[in-house]
Backbone bond lengths (Angstrom), bond angles and torsions (degrees), N, CA, C in turn:
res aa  C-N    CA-C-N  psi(-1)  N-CA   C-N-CA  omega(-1)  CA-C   N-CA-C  phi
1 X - - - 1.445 - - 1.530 110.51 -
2 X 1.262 122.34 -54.49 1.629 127.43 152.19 1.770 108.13 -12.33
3 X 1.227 76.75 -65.64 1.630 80.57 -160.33 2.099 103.28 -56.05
4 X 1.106 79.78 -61.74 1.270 77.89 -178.95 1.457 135.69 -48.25
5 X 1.266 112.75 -19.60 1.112 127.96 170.37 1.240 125.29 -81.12
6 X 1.502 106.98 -33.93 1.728 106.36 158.27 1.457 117.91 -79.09
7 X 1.096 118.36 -10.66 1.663 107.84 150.12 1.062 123.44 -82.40
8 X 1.285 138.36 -16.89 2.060 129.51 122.35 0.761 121.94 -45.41
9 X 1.169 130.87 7.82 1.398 118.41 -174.44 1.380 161.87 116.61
10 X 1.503 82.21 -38.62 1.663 133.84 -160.33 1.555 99.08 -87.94
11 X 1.369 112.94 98.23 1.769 130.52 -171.33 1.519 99.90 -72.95
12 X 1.371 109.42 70.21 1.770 107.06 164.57 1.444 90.55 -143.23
13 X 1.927 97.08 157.99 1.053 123.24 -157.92 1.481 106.92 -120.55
14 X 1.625 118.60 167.57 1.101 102.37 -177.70 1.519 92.80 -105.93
15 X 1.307 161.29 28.47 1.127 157.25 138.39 1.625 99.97 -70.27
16 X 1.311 116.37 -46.93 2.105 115.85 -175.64 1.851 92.07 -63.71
17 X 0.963 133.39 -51.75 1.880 126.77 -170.55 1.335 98.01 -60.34
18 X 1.646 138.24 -37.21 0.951 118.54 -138.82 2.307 82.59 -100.09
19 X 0.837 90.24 -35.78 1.556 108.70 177.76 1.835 99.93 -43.52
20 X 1.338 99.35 -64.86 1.866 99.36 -176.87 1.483 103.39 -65.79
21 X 1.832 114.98 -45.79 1.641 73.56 169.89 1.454 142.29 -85.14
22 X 1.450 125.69 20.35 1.379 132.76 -169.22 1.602 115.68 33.12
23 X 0.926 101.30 -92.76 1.867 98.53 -166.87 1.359 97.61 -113.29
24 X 1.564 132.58 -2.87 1.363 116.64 163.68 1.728 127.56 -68.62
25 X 1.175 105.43 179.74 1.742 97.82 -173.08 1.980 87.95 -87.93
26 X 1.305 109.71 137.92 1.376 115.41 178.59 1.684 109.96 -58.03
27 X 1.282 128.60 116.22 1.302 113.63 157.21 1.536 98.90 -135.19
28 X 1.872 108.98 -170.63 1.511 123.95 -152.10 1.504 105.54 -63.83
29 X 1.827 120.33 -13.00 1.382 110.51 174.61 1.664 119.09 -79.57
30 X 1.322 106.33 -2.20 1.294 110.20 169.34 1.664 116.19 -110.75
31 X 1.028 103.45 8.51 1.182 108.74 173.18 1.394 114.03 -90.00
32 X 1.352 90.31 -45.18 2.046 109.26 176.28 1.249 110.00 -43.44
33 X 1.728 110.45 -72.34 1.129 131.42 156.73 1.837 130.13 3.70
34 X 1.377 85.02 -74.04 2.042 106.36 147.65 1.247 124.89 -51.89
35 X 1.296 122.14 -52.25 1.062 112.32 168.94 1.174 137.40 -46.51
36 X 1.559 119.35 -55.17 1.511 146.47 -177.31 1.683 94.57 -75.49
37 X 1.293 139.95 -5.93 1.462 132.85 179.02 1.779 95.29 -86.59
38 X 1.888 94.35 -55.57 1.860 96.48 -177.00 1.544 117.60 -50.06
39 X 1.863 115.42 -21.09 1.712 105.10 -176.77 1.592 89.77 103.14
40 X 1.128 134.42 -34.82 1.591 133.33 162.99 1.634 99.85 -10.89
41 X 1.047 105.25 -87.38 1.543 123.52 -163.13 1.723 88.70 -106.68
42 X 1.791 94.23 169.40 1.640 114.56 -168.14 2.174 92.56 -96.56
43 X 1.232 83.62 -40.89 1.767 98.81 -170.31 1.335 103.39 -135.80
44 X 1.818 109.64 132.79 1.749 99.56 145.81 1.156 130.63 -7.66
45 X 1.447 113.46 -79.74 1.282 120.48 -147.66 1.614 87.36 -50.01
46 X 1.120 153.83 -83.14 1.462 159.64 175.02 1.011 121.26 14.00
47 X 1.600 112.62 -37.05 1.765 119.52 167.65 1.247 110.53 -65.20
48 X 1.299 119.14 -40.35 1.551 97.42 -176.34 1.699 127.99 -83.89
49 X 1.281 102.01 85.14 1.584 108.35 -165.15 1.347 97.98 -136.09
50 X 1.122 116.41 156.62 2.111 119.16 154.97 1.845 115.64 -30.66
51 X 1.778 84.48 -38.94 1.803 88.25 177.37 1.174 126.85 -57.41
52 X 1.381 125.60 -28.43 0.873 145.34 -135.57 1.865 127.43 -133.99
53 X 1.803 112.06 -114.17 1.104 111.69 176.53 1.730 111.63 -133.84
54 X 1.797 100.69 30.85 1.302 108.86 176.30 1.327 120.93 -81.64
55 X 1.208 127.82 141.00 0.881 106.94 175.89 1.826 135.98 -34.45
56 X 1.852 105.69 123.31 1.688 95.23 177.92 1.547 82.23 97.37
57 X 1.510 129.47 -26.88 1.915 103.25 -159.64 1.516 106.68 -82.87
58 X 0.949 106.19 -177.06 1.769 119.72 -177.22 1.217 105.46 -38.81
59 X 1.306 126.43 -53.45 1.673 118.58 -138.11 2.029 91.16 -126.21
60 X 1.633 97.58 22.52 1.738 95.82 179.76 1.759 99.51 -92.45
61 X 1.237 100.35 162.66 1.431 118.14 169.10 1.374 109.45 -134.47
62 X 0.847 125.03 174.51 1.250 139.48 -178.32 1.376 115.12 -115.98
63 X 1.590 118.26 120.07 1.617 119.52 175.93 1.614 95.09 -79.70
64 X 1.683 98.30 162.23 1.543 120.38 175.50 1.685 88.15 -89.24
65 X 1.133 105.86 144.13 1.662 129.69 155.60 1.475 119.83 -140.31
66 X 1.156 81.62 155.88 1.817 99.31 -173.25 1.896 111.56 -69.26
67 X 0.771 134.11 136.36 1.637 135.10 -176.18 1.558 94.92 -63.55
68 X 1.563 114.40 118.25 1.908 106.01 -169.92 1.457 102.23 -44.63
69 X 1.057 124.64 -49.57 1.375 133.12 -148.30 1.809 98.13 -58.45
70 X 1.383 116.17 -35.96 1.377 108.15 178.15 1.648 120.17 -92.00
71 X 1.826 105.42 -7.84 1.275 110.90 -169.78 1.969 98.37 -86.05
72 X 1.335 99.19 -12.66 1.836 93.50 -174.21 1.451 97.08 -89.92
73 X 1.046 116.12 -46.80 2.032 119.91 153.69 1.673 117.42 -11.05
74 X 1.428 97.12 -50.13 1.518 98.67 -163.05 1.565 117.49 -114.32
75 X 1.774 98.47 4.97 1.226 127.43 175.85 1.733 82.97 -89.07
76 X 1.322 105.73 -96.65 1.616 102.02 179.36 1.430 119.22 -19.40
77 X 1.171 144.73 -54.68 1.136 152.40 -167.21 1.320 113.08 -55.43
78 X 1.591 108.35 -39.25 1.604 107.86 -168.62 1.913 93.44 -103.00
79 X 0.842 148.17 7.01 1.284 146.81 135.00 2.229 97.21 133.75
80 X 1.044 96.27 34.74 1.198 97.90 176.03 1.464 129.07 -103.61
81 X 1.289 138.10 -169.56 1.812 151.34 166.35 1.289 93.79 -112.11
82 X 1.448 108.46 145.41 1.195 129.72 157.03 1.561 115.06 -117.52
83 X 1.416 116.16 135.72 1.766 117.06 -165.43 1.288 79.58 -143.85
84 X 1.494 118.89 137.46 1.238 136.04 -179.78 1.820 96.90 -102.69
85 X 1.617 115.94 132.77 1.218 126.85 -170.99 1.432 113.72 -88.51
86 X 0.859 133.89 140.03 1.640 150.82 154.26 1.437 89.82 46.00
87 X 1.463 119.66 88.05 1.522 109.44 179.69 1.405 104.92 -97.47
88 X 1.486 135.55 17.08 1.560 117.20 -176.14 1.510 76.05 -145.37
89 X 0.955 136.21 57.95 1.691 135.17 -172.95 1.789 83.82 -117.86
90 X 1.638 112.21 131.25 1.320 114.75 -153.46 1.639 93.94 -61.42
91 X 1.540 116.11 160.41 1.349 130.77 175.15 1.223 112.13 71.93
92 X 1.153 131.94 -5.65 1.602 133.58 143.39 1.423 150.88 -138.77
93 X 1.731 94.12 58.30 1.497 110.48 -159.14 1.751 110.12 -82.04
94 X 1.231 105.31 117.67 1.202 126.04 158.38 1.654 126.83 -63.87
95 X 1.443 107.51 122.43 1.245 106.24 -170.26 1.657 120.20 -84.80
96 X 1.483 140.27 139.43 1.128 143.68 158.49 1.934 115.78 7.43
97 X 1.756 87.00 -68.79 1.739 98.41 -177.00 2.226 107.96 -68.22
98 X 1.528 110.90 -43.75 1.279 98.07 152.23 1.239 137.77 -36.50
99 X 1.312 125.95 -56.48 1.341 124.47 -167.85 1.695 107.77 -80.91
100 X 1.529 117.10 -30.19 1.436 132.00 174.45 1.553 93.45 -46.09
101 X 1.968 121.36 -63.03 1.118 99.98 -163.23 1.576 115.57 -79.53
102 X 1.265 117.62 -17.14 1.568 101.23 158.78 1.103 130.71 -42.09
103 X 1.267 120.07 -55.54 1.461 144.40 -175.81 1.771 109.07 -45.03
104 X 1.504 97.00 -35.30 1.928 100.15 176.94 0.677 86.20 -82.35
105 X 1.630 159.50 -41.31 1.144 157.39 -127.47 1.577 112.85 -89.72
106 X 1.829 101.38 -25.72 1.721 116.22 173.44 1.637 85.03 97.08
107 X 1.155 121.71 44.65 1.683 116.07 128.00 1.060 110.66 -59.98
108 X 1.385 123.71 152.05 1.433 143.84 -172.67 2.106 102.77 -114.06
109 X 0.963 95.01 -50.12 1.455 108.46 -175.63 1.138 134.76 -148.39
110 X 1.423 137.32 176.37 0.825 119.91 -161.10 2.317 108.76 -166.32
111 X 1.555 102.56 95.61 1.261 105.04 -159.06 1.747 112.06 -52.89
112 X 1.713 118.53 113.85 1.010 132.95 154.43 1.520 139.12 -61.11
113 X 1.576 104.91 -61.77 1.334 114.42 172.78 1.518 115.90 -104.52
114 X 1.782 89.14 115.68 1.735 99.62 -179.77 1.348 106.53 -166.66
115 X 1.501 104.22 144.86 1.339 121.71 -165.12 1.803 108.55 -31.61
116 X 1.133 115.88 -57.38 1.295 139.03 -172.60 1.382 122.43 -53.93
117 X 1.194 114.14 -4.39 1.514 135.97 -145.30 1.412 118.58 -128.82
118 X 1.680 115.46 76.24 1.871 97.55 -171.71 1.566 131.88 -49.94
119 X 0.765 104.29 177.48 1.524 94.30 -178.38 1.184 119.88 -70.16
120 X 1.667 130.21 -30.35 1.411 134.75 173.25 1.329 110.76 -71.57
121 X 1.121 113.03 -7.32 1.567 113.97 152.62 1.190 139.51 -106.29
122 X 1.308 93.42 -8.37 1.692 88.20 158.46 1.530 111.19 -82.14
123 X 1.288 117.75 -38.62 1.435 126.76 -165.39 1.539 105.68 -58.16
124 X 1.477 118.22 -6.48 1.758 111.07 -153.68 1.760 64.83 -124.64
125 X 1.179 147.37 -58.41 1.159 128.97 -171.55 1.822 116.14 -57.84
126 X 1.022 122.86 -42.05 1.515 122.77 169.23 1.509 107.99 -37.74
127 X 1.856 110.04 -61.15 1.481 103.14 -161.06 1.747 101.28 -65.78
128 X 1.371 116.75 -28.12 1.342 129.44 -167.79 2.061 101.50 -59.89
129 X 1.471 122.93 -35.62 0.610 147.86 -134.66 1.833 95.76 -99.70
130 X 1.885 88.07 -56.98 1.538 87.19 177.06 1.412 108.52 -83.28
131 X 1.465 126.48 6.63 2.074 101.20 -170.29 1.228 80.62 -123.69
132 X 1.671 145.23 44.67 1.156 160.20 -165.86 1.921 101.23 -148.20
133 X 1.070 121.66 -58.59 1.235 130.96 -170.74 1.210 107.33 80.75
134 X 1.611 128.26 70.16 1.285 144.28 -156.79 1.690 98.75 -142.75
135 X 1.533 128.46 127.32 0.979 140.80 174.09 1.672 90.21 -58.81
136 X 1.602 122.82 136.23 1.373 107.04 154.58 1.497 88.28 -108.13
137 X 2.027 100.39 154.45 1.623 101.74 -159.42 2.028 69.97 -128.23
138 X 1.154 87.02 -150.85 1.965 114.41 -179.13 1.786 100.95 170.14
139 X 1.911 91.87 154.20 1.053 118.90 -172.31 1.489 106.96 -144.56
140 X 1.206 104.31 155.29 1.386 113.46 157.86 1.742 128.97 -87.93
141 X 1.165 90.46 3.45 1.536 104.57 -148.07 1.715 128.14 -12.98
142 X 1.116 107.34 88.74 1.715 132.66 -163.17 1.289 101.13 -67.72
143 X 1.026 116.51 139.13 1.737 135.65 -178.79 1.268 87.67 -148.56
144 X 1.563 157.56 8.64 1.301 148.56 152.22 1.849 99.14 86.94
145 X 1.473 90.64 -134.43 2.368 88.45 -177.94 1.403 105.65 -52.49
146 X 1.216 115.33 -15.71 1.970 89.60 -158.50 1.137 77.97 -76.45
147 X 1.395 146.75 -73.82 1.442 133.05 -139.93 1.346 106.36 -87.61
148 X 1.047 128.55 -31.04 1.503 115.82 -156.38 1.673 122.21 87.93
149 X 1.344 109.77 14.14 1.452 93.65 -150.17 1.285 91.52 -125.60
150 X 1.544 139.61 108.41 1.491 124.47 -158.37 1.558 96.70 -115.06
151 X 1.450 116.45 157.48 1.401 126.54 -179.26 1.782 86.89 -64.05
152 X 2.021 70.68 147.80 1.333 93.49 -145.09 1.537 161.04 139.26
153 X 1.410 93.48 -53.27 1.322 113.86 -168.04 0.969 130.96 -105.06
154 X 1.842 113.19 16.19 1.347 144.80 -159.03 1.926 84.33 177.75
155 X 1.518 77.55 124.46 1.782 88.75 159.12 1.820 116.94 -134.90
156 X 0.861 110.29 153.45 1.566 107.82 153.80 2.111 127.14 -60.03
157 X 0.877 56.00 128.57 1.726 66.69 177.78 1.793 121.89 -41.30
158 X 1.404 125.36 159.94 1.698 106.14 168.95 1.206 113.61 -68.10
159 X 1.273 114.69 132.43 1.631 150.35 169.16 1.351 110.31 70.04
160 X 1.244 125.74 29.58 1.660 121.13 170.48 1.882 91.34 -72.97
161 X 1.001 115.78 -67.22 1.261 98.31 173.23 1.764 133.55 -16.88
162 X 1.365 97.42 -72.82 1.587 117.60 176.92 1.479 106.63 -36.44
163 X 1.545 89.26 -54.59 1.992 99.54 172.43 1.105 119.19 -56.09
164 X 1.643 136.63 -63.52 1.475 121.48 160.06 0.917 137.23 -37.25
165 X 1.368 131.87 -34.33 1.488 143.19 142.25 1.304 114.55 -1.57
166 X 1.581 92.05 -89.64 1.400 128.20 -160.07 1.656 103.96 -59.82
167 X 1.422 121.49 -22.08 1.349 142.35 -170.01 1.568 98.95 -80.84
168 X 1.336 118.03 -38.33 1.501 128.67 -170.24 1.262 107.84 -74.78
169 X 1.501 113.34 135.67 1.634 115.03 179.64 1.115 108.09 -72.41
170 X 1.445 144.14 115.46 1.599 143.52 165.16 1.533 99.65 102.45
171 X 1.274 130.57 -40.39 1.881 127.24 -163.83 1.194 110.50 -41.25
172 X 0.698 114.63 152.78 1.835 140.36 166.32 1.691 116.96 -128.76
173 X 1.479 105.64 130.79 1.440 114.79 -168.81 1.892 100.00 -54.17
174 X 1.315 97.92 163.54 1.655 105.24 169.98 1.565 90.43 -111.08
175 X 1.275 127.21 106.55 1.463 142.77 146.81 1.630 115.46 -75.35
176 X 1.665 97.92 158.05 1.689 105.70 -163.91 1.730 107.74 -95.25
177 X 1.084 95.41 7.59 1.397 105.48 -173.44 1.227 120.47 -58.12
C-alpha cells in the first residue's frame, strides 16, 4: 500500500508507518495515520475511501488469509478458541448459513457486542449464537483516534470468558489477584 501510494503521490514511507506503529503489527490505521502527518489527507478517517486505502481503493492491497475453516483447525490444534469478530459490522456481514458452517467447523464463538454492531444485529446474532452453541463474546476493539472507540466500551458478557477458558486445552484464567 506504501508503495502504491507513493506512486499517487502521497510522500510516505515505509520506515514513517512502521515508526507510528512501534511495536504493533503495521496495519491500514497506521498507514492512515502517515498519511494525514504527510498533508495527503486532513484526517485518518479519509484514507479509508475508493480514493484511497479502502477497501477496492487505489492504493489498497489485499492481505493473504487463511480459509477460516482451516484457521479454526490450527487454532484448535494448538490448544486454543476461535470467536469470529464483528460479523455484521458494516462491509463485512457474515451470513447465518456462514457462521453455521464455521461453527461445525469448531468455532467456539462468536463476537456479539461491539461498537460496530446495531442492535438488531446483535439481537439476531445472540439467538444465532444460542441455537448454534456459540459463546457470544464483545469487544471494544480499540484502534485509539481513528475510531473513537476505547477499551471498554463494549464488554463481553458474565462468564463468556470463564467459558473460553474452560474450552481451551490446558488455559488457565488470568485473575486480578
Amino acid at each position: 500500500m506504501v508503495d502504491r501510494l507513493a506512486d499517487l503521490g502521497v510522500p510516505v514511507s515505509w520506515e514513517q508507518v512502521a515508526a507510528i506503529a512501534g511495536t504493533a503489527v503495521v496495519g491500514r490505521p497506521h498507514i492512515a495515520r502517515a498519511m494525514a502527518a504527510s498533508g495527503a489527507i486532513a484526517d485518518p478517517r479519509e484514507a479509508f475511501t475508493d480514493d484511497w486505502i479502502g477497501d477496492g481503493g487505489r492504493a489498497y492491497v489485499d492481505r493473504y488469509a487463511l480459509d477460516p475453516v482451516r484457521a479454526i483447525g490450527l487454532v484448535r490444534a494448538a490448544g486454543g478458541v476461535a470467536v469470529l469478530a464483528h460479523p455484521r459490522a458494516a462491509g463485512r456481514p457474515w451470513s447465518d448459513e456462514q457462521i453455521a458452517a464455521l461453527a461445525a467447523a469448531g468455532l467456539a464463538g462468536v463476537e456479539v457486542f461491539h461498537p460496530d454492531q446495531p442492535e438488531p444485529a446483535r439481537a439476531d446474532l445472540l439467538d444465532l449464537a444460542r441455537d448454534l452453541g456459540l459463546v457470544a463474546t464483545g469487544g471494544s476493539d480499540d484502534h485509539g483516534s481513528l475510531t473513537g472507540y476505547r477499551i471498554g466500551c463494549e464488554v463481553a458478557p458474565p462468564g463468556a470468558y470463564e467459558t473460553l477458558v474452560a474450552m481451551a486445552a490446558g488455559a488457565q484464567p488470568i485473575t486480578r489477584d
